[in-house]
C-alpha positions in Angstrom: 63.8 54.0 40.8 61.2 55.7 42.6 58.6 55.5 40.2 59.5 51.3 40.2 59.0 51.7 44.0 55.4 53.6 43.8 54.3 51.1 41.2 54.8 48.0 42.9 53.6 49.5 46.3 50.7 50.3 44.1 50.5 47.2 42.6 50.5 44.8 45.9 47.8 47.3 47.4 45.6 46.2 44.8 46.1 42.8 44.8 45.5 43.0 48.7 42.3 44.6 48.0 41.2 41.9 45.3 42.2 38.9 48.2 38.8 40.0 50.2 35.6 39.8 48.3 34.0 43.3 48.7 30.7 41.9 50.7 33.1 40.2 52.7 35.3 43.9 53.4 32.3 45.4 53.6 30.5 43.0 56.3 34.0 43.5 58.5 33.3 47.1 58.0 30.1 47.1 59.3 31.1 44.6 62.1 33.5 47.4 63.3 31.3 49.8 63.3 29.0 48.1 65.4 31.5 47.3 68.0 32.5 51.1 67.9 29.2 51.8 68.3 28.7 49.7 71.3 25.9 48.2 73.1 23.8 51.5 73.4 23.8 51.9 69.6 20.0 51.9 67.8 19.3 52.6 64.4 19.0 56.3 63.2 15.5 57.1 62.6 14.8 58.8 58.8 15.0 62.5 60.4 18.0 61.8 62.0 19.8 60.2 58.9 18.2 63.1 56.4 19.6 65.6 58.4 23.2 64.0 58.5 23.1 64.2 54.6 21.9 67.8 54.5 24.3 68.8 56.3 
């Protein structure tokens, strides 16, 4: 019974995922982020970014 349970969770997880094209998840995404970010946000310049990934 469990296993049933698991599988259908799993199951109408994916078919939530499928309802919103991924540009369109990944334009909300990036909408949040920008609103986290707030109005004092500006772009990372190529140091800044390069040292995020080293690290």
């Amino acid at each position: 019974m469990t296993e049933a349970i698991i599988t259908a969770l799993e199951n109408e997880l994916k078919r939530e995922r499928e309802a919103i094209s991924l540009p369109d998840r990944l334009a909300r995404l990036a909408e949040k982020a920008r609103r986290l970010a707030g109005p004092e946000c500006r772009d990372g310049r190529k140091d800044e970014i390069d040292e995020i990934w080293i690290q």
